[in-house]
C-alpha positions as CSV (number, residue, x, y, z in Angstrom):
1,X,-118.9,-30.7,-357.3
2,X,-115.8,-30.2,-355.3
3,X,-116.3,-30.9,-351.6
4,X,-116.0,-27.9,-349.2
5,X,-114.7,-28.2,-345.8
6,X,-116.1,-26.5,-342.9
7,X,-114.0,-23.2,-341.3
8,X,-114.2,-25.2,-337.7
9,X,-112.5,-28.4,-336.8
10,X,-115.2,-30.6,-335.2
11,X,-115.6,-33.8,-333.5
12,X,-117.9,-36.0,-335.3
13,X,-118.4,-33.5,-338.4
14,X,-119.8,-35.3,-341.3
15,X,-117.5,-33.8,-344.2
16,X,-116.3,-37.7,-344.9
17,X,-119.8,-38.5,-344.6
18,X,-121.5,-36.2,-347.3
19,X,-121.9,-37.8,-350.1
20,X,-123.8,-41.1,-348.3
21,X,-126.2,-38.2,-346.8
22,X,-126.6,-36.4,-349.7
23,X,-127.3,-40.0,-351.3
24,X,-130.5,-40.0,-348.9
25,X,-131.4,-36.5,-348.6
26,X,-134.5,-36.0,-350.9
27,X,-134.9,-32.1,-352.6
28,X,-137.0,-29.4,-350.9
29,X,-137.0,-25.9,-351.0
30,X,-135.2,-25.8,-347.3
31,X,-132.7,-27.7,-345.7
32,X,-133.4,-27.6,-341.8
33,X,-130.9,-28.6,-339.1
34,X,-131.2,-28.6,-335.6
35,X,-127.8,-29.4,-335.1
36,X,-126.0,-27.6,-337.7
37,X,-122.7,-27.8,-335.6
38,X,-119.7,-27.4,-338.2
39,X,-122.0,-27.4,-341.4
40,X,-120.4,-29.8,-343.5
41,X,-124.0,-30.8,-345.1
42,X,-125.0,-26.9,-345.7
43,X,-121.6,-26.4,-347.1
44,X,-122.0,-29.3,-349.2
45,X,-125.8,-29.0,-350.4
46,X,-127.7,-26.9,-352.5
47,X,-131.3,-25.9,-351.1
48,X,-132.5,-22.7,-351.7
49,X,-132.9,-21.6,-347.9
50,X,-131.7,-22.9,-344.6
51,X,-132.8,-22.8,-341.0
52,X,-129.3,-23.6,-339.4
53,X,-130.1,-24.2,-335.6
54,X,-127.0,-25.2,-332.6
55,X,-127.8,-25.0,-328.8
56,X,-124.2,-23.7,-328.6
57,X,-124.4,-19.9,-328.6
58,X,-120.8,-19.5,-329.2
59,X,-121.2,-21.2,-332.2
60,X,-124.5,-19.3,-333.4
61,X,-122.6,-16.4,-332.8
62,X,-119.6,-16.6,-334.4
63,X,-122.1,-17.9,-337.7
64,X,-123.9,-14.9,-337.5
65,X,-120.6,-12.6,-337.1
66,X,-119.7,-14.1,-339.9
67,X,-122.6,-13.8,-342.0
68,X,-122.4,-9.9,-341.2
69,X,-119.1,-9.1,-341.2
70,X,-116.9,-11.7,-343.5
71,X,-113.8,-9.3,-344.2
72,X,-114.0,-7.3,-341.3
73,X,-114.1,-10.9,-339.2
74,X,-111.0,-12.2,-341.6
75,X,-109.1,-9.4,-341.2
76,X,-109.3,-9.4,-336.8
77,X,-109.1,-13.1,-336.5
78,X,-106.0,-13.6,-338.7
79,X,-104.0,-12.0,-336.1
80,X,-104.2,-14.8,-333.5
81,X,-102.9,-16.8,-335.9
82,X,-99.1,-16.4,-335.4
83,X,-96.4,-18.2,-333.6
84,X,-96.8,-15.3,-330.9
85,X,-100.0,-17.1,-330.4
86,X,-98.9,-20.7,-330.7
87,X,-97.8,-21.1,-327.4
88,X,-99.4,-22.3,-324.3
89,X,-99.1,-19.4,-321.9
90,X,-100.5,-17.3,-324.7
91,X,-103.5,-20.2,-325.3
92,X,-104.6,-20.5,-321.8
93,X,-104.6,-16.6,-321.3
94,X,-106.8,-16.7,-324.2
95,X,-109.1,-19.0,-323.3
96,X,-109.6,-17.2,-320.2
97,X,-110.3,-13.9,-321.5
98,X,-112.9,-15.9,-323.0
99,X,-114.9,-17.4,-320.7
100,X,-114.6,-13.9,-318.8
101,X,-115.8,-11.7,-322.0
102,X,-119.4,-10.8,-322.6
103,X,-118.4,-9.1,-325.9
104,X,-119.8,-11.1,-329.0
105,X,-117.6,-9.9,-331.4
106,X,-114.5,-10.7,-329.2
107,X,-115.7,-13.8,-328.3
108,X,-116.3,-14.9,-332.0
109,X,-112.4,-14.1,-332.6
110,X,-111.1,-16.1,-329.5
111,X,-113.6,-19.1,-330.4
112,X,-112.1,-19.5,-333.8
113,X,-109.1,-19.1,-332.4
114,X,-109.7,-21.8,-329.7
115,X,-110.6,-24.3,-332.1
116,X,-107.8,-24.2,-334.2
117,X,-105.3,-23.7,-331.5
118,X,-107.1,-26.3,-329.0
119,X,-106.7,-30.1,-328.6
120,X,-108.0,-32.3,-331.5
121,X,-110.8,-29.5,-332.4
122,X,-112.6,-30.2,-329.4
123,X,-115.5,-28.2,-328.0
124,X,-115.7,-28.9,-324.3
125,X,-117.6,-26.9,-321.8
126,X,-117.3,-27.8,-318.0
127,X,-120.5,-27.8,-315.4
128,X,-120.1,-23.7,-315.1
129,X,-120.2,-23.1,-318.8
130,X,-116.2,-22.7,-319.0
131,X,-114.4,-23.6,-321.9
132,X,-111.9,-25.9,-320.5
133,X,-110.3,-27.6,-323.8
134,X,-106.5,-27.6,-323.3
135,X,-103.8,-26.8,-325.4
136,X,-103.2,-28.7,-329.1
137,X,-99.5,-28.1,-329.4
138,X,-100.1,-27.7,-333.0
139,X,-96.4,-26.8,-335.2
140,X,-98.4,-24.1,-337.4
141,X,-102.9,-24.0,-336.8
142,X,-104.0,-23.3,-340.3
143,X,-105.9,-19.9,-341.1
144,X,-109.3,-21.3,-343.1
145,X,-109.5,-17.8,-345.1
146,X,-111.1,-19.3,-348.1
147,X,-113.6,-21.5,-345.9
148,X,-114.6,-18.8,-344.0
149,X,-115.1,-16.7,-347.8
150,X,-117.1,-19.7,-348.5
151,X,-119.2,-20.2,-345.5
152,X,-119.9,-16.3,-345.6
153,X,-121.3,-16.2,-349.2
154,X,-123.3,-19.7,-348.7
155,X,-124.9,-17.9,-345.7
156,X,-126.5,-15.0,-347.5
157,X,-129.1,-18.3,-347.8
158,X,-129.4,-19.4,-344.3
159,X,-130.9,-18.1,-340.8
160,X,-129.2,-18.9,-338.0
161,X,-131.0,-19.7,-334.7
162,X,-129.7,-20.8,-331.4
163,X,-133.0,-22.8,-329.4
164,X,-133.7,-26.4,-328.7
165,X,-133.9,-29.0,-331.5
166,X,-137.7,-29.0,-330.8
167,X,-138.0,-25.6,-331.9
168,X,-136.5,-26.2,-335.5
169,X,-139.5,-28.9,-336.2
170,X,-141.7,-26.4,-334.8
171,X,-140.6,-24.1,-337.5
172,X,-140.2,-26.8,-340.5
173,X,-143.1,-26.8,-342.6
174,X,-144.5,-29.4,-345.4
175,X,-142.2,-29.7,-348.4
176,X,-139.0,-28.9,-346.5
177,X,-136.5,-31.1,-345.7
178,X,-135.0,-31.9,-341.8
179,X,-131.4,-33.2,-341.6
180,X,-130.4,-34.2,-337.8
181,X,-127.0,-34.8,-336.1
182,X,-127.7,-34.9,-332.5
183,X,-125.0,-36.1,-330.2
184,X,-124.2,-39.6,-330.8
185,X,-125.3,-42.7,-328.9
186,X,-122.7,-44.5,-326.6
187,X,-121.3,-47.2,-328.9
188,X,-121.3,-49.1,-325.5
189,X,-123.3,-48.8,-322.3
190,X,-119.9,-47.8,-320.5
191,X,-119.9,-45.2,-322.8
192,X,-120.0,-40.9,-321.3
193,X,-121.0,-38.4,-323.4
194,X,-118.8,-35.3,-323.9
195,X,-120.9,-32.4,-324.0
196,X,-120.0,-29.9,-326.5
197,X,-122.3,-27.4,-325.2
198,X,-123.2,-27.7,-321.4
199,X,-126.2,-29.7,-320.3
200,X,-125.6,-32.7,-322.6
201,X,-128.3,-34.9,-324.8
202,X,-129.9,-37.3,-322.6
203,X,-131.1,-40.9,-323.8
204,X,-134.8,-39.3,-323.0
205,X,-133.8,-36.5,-325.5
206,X,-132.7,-39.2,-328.2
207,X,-136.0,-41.0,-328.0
208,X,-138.0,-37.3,-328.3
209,X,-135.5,-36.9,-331.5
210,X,-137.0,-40.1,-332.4
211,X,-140.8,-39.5,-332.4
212,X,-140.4,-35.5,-333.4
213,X,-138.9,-37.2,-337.2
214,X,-142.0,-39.5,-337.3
215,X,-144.3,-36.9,-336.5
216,X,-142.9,-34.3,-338.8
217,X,-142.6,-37.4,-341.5
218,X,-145.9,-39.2,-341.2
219,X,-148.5,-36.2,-340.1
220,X,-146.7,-32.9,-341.2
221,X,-144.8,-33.9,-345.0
222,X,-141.7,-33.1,-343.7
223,X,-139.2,-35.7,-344.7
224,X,-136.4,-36.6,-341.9
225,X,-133.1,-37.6,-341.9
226,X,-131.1,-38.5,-338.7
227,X,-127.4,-39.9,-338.6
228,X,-126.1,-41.7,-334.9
229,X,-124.1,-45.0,-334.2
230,X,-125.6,-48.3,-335.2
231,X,-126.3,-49.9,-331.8
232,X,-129.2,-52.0,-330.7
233,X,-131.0,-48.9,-329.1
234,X,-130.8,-46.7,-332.3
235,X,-132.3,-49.6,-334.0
236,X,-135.4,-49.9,-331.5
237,X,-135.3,-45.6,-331.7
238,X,-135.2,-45.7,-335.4
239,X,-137.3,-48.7,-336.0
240,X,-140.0,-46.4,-338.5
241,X,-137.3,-45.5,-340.5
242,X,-135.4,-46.7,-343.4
243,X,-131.9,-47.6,-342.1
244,X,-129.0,-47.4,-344.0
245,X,-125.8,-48.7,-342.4
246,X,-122.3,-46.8,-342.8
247,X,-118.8,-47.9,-341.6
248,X,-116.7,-44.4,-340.9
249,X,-113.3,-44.5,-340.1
250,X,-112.8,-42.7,-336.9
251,X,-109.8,-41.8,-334.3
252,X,-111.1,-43.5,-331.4
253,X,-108.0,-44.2,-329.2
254,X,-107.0,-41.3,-326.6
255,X,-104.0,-40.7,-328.6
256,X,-105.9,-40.2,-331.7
257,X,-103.4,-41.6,-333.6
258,X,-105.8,-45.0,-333.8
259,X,-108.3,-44.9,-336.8
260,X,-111.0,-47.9,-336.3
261,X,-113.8,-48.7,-338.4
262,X,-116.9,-47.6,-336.6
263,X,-120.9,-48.5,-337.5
264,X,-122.8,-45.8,-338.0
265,X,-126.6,-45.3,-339.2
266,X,-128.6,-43.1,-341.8
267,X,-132.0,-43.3,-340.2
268,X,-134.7,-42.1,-342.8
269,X,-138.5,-41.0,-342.6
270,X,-139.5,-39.9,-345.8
271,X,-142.6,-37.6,-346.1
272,X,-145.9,-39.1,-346.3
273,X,-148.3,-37.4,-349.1
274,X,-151.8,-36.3,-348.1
């Protein structure tokens, strides 16, 4: 099966990473995912129903605009992709009609549009809930027509929710199937997070993540799969799981011109039977 990419650039999207995943990911009749963030592993799986979940609400929204309204959507966001748009002046006055517009639908257009026009893909919210990514300097930001064809259709089988992680294990139920990809562990204790929706995922909040995939594993049937760096705290989070170990090429350097090997981890809790 051919691999589909997602419509969104994303840091940390798992498109190079699907096959491994799908290697682990054991059948059920829904695919769960707290942190659905660019879908690479809906767009590339084949469950019969999906609970996509993202504390992002830009995100959720543009998803379910989507979903809704594929060739209406098309149609009004291929218009900000033009070289009258591919300028800075024209980028920055975008992004701030953004964070000043309480219009879904508008906001869906300028998010895509953001993404594909903004630095690296980033998705960077400061303290007050501003998008503050700068601009990419991109020669010509690509239109993803067919993804966005793609990710509509696929959608008809998913329900898109925007709520805490813990919500989405409240809603799984025996004989589904859980796939989680919070935000990563620092790779070193120097390490800051960049929070890609405001409030950030807390070392507390890892741990929770943690004992919610044994809980849903070993008392509710609900097998769990969790992906994060390989450090020697994901290994004491993880330590019920099976652990399969992944080296990903990422751009690590500021530049991002740098591609390093990095460790990375599959952590698996398969479902217990009763």
């Amino acid at each position: 099966m051919k691999k589909q990419r997602a419509f969104l650039k994303w840091a940390g999207g798992k498109y190079s990473l699907v096959d491994a995943i799908n290697h682990v990911l054991p059948p059920g009749d829904k695919l769960v995912e707290p942190f659905v963030g660019a879908g690479s592993v809906f767009l590339n799986t084949d469950y019969e129903h999906y609970l996509l979940n993202d504390i992002n609400a830009d995100l959720i929204n543009l998803y379910q605009v989507v979903k809704r309204r594929p060739k209406t959507y098309i149609n009004d966001a291929r218009r900000f992709f033009s070289s009258r748009y591919n300028q800075a002046d024209a980028f920055y006055a975008l992004r701030r009609e953004f964070n000043l517009s309480t219009d879904t639908y508008h906001r869906s257009l300028l998010f895509l549009y953001l993404n594909r026009h903004g630095y690296n893909g980033l998705c960077r919210y400061n303290a007050s809930g501003q998008f503050n990514v700068p601009f990419g300097k991109y020669k010509k930001p690509y239109f993803p027509e067919a993804e966005l064809e793609f990710f509509a259709e696929k959608a008809k089988k998913a329900t898109f929710t925007c709520q805490p992680f813990q919500s989405s294990f409240r809603r799984a139920r025996k004989g589904q199937v859980i796939y989680c990809d919070p935000p990563y562990l620092p790779l070193s204790p120097t390490a800051s997070f960049t929070s890609y929706a405001s409030g950030g995922f807390s070392l507390d909040e890892q741990a929770v993540l943690a004992k919610k995939a044994e809980q849903a594993a070993f008392k509710r049937g609900i097998s769990v799969l969790i992906s994060n760096h390989d450090t020697s705290l994901s290994r004491i989070y993880y330590q019920q799981a099976e652990l399969t170990p992944l080296q990903v090429n990422r751009y690590i350097s500021q530049k991002g011109d740098t591609r390093n090997k990095v460790a990375e981890l599959l952590a698996y809790y398969p479902a217990r039977i009763f």
